[in-house]
VEXPA-985673 format. One record per residue (C-alpha): residue number from 1; residue in one letter; x, y, z. Coordinates in steps of 0.2 Angstrom, whole numbers. Each point is the difference from the previous one (the first is absolute). Layout:
! residues N
{zaro NUM guvex a u X v Y w Z} $
...
! end
This chain:
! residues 382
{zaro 1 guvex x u 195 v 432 w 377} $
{zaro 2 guvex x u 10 v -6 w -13} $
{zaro 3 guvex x u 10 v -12 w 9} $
{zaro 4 guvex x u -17 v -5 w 9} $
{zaro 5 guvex x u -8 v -6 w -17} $
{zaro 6 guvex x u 15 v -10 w -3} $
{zaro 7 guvex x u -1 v -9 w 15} $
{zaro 8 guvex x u -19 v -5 w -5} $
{zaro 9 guvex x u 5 v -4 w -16} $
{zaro 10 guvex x u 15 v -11 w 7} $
{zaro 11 guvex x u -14 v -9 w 12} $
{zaro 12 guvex x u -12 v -2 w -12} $
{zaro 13 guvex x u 12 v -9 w -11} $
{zaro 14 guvex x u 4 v -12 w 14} $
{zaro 15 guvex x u -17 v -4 w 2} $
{zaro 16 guvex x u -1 v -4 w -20} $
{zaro 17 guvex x u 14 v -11 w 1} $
{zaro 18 guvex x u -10 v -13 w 16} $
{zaro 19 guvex x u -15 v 1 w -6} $
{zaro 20 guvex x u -14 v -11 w 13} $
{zaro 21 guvex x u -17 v -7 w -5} $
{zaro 22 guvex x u -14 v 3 w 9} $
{zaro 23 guvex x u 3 v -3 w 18} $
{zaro 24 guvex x u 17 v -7 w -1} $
{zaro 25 guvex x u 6 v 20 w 2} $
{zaro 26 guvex x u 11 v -3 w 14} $
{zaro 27 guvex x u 15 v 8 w -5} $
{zaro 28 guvex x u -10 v 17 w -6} $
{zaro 29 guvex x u -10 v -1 w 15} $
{zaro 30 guvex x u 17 v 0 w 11} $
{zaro 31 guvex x u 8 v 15 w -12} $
{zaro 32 guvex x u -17 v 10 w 2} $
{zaro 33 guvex x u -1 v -2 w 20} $
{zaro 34 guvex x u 20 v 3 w 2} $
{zaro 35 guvex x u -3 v 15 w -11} $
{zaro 36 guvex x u -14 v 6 w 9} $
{zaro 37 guvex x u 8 v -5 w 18} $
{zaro 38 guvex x u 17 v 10 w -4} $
{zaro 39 guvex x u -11 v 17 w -4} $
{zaro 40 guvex x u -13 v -2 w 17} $
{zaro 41 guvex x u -15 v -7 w -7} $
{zaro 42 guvex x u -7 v -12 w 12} $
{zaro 43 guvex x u -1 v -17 w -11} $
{zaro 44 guvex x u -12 v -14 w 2} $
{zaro 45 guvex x u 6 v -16 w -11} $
{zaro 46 guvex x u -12 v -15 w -5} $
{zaro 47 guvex x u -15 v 8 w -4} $
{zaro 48 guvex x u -12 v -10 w -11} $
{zaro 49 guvex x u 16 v -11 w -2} $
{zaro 50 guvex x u 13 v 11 w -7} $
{zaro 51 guvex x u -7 v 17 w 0} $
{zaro 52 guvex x u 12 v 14 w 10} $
{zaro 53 guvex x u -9 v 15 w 7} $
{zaro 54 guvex x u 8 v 15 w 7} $
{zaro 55 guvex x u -6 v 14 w 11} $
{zaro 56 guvex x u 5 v 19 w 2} $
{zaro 57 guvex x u -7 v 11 w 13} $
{zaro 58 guvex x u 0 v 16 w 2} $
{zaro 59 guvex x u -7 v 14 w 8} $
{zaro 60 guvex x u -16 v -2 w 8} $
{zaro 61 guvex x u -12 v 0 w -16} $
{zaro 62 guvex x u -11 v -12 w 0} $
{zaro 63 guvex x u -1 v -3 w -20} $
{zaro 64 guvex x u 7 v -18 w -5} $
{zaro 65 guvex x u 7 v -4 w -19} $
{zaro 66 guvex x u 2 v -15 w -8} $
{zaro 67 guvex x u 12 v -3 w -15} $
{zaro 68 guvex x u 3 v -15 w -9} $
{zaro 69 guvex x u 15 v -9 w -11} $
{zaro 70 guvex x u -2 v -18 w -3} $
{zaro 71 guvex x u 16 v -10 w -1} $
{zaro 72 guvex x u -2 v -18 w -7} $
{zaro 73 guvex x u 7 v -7 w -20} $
{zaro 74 guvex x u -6 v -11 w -13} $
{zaro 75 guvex x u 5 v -18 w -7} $
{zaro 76 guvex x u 5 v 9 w -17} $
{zaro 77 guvex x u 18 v -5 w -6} $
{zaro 78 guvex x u 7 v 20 w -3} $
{zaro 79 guvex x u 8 v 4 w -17} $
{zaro 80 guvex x u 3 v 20 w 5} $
{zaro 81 guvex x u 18 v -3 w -3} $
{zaro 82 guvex x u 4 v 8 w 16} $
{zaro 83 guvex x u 16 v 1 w 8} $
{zaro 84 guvex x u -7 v -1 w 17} $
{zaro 85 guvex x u -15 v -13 w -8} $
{zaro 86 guvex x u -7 v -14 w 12} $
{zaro 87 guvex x u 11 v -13 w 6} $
{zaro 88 guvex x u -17 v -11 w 5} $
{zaro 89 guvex x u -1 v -9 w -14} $
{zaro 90 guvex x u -17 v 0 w -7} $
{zaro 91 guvex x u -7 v 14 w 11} $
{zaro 92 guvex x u 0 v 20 w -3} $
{zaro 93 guvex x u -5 v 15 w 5} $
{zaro 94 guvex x u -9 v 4 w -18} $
{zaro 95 guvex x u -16 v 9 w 7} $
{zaro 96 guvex x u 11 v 15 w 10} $
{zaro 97 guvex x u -2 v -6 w 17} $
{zaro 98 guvex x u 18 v 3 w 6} $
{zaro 99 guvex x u -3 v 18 w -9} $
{zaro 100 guvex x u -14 v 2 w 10} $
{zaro 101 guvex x u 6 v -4 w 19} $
{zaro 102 guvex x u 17 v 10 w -5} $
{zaro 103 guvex x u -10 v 14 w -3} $
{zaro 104 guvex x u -11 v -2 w 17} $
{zaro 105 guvex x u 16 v -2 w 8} $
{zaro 106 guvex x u 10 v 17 w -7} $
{zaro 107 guvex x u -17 v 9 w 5} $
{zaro 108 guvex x u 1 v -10 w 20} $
{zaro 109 guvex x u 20 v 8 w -1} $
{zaro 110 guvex x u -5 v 18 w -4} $
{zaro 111 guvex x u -18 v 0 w 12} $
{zaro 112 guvex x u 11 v -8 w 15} $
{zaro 113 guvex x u 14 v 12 w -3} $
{zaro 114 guvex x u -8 v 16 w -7} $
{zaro 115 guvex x u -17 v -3 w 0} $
{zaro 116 guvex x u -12 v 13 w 9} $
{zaro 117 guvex x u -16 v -6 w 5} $
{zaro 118 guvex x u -12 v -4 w 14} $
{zaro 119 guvex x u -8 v -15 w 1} $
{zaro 120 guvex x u 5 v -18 w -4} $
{zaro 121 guvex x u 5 v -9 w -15} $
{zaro 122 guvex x u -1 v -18 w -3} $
{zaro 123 guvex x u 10 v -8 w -14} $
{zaro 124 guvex x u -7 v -16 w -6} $
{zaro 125 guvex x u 12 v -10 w -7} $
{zaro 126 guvex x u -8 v -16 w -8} $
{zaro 127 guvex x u 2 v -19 w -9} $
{zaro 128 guvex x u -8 v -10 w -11} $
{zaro 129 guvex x u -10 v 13 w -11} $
{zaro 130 guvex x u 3 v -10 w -16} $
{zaro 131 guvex x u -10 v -12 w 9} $
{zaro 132 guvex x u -15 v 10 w 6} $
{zaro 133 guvex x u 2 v -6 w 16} $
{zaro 134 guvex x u 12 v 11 w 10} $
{zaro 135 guvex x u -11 v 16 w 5} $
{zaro 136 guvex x u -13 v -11 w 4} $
{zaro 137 guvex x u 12 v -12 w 13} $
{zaro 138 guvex x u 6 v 18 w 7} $
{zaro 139 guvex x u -18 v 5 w 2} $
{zaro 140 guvex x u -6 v -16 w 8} $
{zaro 141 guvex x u 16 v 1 w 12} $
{zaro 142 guvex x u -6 v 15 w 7} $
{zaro 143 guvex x u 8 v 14 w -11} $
{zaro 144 guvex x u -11 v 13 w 4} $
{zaro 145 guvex x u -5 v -4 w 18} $
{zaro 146 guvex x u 19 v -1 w 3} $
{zaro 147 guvex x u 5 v 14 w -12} $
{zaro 148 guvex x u -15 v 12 w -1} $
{zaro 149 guvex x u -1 v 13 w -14} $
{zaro 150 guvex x u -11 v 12 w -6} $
{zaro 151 guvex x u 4 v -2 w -19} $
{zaro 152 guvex x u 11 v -11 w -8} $
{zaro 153 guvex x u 9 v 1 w -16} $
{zaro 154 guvex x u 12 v -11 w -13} $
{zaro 155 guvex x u 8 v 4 w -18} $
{zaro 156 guvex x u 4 v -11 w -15} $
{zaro 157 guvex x u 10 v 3 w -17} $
{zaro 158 guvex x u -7 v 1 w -17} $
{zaro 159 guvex x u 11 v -2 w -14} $
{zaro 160 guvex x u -3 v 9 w -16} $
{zaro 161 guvex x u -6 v 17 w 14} $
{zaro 162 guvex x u 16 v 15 w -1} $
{zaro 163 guvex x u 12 v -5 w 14} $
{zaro 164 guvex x u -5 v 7 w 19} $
{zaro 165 guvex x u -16 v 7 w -9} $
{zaro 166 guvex x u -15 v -2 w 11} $
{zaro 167 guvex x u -18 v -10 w -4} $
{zaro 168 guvex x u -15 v 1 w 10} $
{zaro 169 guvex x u -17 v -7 w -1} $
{zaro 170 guvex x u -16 v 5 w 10} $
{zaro 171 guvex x u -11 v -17 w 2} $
{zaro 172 guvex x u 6 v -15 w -10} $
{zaro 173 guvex x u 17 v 0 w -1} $
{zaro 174 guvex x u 5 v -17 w -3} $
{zaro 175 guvex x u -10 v -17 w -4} $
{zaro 176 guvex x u -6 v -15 w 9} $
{zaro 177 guvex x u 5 v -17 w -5} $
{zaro 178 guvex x u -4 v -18 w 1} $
{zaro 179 guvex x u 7 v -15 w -6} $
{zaro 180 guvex x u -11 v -15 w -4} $
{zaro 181 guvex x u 6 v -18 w -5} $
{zaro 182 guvex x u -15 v -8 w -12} $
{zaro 183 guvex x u -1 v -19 w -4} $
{zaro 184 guvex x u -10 v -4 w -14} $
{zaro 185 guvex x u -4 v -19 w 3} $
{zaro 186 guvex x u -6 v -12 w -16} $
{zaro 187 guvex x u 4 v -17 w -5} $
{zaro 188 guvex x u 14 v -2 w -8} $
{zaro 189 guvex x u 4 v -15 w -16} $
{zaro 190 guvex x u 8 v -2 w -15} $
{zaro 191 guvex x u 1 v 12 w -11} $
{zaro 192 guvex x u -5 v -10 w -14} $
{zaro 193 guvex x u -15 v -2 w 6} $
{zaro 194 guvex x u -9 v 16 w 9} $
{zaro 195 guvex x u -17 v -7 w 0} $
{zaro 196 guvex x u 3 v -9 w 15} $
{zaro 197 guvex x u 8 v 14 w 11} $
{zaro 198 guvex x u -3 v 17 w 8} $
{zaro 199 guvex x u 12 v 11 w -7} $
{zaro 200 guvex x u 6 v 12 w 14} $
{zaro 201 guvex x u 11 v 8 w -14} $
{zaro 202 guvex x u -14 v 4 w -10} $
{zaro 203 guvex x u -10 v 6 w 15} $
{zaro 204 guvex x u 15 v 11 w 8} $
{zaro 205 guvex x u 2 v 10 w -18} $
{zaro 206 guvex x u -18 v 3 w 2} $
{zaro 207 guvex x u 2 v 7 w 17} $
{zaro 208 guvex x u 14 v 11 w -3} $
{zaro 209 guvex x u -9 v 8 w -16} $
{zaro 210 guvex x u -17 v 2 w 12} $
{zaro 211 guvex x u 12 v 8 w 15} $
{zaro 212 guvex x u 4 v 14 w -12} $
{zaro 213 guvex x u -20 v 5 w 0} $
{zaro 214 guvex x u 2 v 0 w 18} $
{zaro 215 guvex x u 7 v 21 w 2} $
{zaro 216 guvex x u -8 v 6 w -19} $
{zaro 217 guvex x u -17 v -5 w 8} $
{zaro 218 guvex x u -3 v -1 w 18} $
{zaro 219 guvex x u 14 v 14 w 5} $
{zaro 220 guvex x u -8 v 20 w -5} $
{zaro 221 guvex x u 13 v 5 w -13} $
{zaro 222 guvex x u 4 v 16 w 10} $
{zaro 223 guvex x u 6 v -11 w 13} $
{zaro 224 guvex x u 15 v -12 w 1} $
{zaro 225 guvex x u 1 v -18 w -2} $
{zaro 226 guvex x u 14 v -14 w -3} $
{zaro 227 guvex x u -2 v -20 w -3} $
{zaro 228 guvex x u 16 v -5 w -6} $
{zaro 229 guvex x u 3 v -20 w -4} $
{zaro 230 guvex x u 19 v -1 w 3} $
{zaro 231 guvex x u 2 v -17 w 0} $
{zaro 232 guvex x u -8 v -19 w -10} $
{zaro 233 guvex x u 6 v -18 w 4} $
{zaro 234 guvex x u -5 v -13 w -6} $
{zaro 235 guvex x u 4 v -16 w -11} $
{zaro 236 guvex x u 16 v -7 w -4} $
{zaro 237 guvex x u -1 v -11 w -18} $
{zaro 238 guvex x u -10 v 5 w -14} $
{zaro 239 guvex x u -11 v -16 w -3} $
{zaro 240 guvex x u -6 v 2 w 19} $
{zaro 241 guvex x u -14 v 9 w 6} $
{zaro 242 guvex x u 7 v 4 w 19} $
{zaro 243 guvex x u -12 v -2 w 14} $
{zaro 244 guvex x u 1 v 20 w 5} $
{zaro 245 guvex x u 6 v 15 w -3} $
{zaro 246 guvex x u 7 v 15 w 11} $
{zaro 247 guvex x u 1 v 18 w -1} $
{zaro 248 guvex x u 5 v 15 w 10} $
{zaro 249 guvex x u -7 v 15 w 1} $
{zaro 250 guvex x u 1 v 20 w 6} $
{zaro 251 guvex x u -16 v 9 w 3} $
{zaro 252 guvex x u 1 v 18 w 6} $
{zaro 253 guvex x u -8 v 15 w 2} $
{zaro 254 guvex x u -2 v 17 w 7} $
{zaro 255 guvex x u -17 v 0 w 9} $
{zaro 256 guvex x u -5 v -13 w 14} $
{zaro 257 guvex x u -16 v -3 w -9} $
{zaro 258 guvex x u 8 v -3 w -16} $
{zaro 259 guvex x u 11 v -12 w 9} $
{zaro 260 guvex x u -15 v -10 w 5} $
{zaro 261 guvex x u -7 v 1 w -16} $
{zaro 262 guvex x u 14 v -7 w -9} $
{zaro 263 guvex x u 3 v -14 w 14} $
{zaro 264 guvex x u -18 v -5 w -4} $
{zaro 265 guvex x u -2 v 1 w -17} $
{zaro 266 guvex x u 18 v -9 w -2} $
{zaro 267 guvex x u -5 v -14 w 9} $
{zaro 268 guvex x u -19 v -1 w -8} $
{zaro 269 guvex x u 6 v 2 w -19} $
{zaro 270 guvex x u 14 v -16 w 4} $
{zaro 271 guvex x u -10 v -11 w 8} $
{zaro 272 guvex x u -16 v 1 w -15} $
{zaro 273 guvex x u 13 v -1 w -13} $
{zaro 274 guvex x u 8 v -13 w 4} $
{zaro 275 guvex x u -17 v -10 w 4} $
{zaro 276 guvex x u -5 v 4 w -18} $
{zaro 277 guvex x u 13 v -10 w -8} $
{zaro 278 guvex x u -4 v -14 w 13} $
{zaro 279 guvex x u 14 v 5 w 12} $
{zaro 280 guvex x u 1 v 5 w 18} $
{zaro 281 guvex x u 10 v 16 w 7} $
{zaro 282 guvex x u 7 v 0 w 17} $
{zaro 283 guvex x u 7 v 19 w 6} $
{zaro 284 guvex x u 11 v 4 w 14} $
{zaro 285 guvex x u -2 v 19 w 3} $
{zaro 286 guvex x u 8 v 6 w 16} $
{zaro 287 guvex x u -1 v 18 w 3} $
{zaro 288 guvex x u 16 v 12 w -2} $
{zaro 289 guvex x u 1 v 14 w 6} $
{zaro 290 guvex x u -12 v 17 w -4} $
{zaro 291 guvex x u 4 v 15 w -12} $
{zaro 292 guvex x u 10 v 14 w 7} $
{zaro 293 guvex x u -12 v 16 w 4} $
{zaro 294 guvex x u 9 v 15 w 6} $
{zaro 295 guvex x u -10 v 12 w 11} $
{zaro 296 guvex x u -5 v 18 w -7} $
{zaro 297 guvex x u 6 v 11 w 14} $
{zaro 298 guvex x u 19 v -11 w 5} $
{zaro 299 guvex x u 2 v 1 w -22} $
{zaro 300 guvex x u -3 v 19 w 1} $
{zaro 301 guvex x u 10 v 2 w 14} $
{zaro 302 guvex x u 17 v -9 w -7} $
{zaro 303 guvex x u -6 v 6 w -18} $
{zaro 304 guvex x u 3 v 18 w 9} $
{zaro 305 guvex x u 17 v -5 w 9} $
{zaro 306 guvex x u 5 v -4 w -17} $
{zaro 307 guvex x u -5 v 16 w -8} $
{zaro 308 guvex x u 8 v 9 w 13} $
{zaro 309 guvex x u 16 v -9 w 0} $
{zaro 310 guvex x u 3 v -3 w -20} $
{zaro 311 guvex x u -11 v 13 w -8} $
{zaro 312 guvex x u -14 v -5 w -14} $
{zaro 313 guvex x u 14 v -7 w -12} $
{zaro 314 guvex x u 3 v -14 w 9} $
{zaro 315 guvex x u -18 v -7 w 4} $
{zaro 316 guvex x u -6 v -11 w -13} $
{zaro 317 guvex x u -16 v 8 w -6} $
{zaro 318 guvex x u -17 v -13 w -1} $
{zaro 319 guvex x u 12 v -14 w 7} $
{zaro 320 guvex x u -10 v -16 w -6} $
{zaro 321 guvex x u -5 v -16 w 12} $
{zaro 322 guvex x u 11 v -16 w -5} $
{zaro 323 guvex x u -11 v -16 w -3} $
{zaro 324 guvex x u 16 v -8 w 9} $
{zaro 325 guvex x u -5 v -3 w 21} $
{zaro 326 guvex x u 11 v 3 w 15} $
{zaro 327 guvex x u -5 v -9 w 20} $
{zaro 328 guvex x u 2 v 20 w 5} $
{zaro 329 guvex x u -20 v -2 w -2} $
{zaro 330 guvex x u -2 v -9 w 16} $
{zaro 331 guvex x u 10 v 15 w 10} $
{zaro 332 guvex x u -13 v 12 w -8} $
{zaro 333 guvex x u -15 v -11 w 3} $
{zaro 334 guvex x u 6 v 2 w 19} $
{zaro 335 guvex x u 5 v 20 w 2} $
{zaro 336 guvex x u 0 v 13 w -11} $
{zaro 337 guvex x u 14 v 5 w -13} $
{zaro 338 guvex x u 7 v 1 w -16} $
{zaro 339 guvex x u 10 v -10 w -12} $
{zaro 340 guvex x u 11 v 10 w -12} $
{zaro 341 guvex x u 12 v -4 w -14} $
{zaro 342 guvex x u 16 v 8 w -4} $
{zaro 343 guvex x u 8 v -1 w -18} $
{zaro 344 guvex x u 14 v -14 w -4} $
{zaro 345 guvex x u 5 v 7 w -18} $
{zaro 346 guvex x u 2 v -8 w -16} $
{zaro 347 guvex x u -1 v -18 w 8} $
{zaro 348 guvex x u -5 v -19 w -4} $
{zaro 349 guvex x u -15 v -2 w 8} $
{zaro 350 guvex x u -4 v -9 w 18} $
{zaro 351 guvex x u 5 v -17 w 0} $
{zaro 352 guvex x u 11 v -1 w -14} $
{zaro 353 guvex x u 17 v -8 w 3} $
{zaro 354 guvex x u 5 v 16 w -8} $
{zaro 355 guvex x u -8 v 12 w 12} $
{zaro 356 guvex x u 13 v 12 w 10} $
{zaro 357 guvex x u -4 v 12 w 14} $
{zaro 358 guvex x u 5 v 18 w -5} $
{zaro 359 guvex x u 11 v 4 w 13} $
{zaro 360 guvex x u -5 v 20 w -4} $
{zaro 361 guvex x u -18 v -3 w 7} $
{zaro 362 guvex x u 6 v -1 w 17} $
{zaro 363 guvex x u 6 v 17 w 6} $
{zaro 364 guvex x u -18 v 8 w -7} $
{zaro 365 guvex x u -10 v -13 w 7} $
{zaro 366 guvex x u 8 v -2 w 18} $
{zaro 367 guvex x u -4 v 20 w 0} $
{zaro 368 guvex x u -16 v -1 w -5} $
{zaro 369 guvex x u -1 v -13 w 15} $
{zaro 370 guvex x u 8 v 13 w 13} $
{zaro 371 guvex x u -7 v 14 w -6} $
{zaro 372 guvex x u -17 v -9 w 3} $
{zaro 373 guvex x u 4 v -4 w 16} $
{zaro 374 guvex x u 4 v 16 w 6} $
{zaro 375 guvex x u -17 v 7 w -7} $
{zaro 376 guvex x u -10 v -15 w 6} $
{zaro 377 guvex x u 8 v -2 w 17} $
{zaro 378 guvex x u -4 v 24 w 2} $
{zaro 379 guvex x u -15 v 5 w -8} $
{zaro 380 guvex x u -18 v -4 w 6} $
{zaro 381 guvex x u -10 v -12 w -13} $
{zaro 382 guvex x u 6 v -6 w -16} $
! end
């Protein structure tokens, strides 16, 4: 076992140092389906792009798992410090990734050599998560017609939860998000004289203050709300007043009504603001993708496996949901399942160019994957 959780480590350390943005994975792709080939998993390649899936059958049971690792990077420039660091510059693996389809692939090498179940196990190996985009390409390219399964479900790490420790959350588990561009349109002039303009400057501080009225009075405080103004542009000399202004923001929440809300009210308190200073707003507000809610009886059944295998001292007791969001919400919009997190240590946080992968999370999480298998893929209902 020893030498075995070196080899994933060893592997997840070449996947750090190529990192691949979202559907550029080519060379993971090709290492995941060689991998997969060499240990009798039959592999289908270019699924929703650059998604891998591979097939195990055994027996004659007719229950059907789904587990999933995704496998794209970031554009963040890394500063781990790292002797096996990028050597893309300008793109790295800082969200686990390349921990993630390591630890899906030590748990394909123990379940092809060693693992008894009956039944078949689909592993879902897919791109372009940081994008939002990649479960719903593999859905729309047939995954679950082509692949079917019964349940289906992924992992992430969370730094700052003790290392190969266990979360899970029934309901909820992770927020939905979407990204909205506003233009606040006025007149613009010289700053000397104001009377003869529409300041969008004016009118887009105004808006950002009424945006914060948005969750403390249209959202029940006992649910969860988040409009965020990330970004503002606008103006380039002091003694002009600029024709617009531009912001960026992030809206999220827990509940698909609450989502709806926020979408609304967002939209109705911009475009009254700004009209009150004389200025015009114009919002682009493309949906992203849908909060991440677990199912009750696929949670209690790897919350279980869990128990069994690690014992209560490793199960994170009232694991809170993250306001953070994660495309794994389309898979479970389309089959049942759970997503579950597994701790990464004393860590920076996701997205940092600081963030390193614990390589000691692996071992505990692959098992957690096989030993799921092996009780998914024997017992009747989960």
């Amino acid at each position: 076992m020893a030498a075995r959780a070196e080899e994933a480590i060893a592997l997840r350390h070449d996947l750090h140092r190529h990192p691949e943005l979202a559907f550029e994975e080519h060379r993971t792709s090709a290492r995941v389906a060689e991998l997969l080939q060499q240990w009798g998993y039959q592999v289908s390649t270019g699924i929703g792009g650059t998604g891998v899936v591979g097939t195990l059958q055994r027996g004659q049971g007719s229950r059907r798992l789904g587990l999933r690792a995704d496998i794209d990077a970031l554009p963040i420039h890394e500063q781990s410090g790292l002797a096996y660091a990028s050597q893309r510059e300008g793109l790295m693996h800082a969200c686990g990734h390349d921990g993630h389809t390591a630890i899906l692939l030590s748990a394909a090498h123990y379940l092809a050599h060693h693992g008894r179940f009956d039944g078949t196990l689909q592993l879902v190996f897919q791109p372009a998560e940081e994008t939002g985009s990649g479960a719903s390409k593999m859905i729309a390219d047939g995954l679950f017609e082509r692949f079917p399964v019964d349940a289906i479900y992924g992992l992430h790490n969370w730094p700052g939860v003790p290392t190969g420790h266990f979360g899970f959350v029934d309901g909820p588990a992770m927020a939905s998000v979407d990204w909205a561009r506003l233009k606040v349109i006025g007149k613009g002039g010289h700053g000397a004289e104001p009377q003869g303009s529409v300041d969008p400057i004016l009118a887009a501080a105004h808006v950002v203050t009424a945006l914060q009225s948005v969750v403390s009075r249209n959202v029940d405080p006992r649910q969860m709300g988040v409009v965020t103004v990330g970004s503002i542009h606008g103006g380039k000399a002091a003694n002009v007043i600029p024709d617009e202004v531009e912001l960026t923001l992030t809206v999220r929440a827990y509940l698909p009504e609450v989502r709806d809300t926020l979408r609304r009210r967002v939209t109705e308190v911009a475009e009254h603001t700004a009209a009150a200073f004389g200025a015009r707003a114009e919002i682009e507000f493309p949906r992203g993708f849908p909060s991440v809610i677990n199912h009750a009886a696929e949670t209690a059944f790897v919350r279980q496996v869990a128990l069994d295998g690690f014992g209560p001292g490793h199960i994170v007791e009232d694991f809170a949901p993250r306001t953070a969001s994660e495309d794994f919400a389309f898979l479970l919009q389309a089959r049942p399942g759970s997503f579950v997190f597994v701790g990464n240590g004393d860590s920076a946080p996701l997205h940092s160019p600081r963030y390193v992968f614990n390589d000691a999370a692996i071992a505990p999480a692959a098992s957690l994957w096989a030993r799921l298998a092996e009780r998914y893929l024997v017992e009747e209902g989960a």
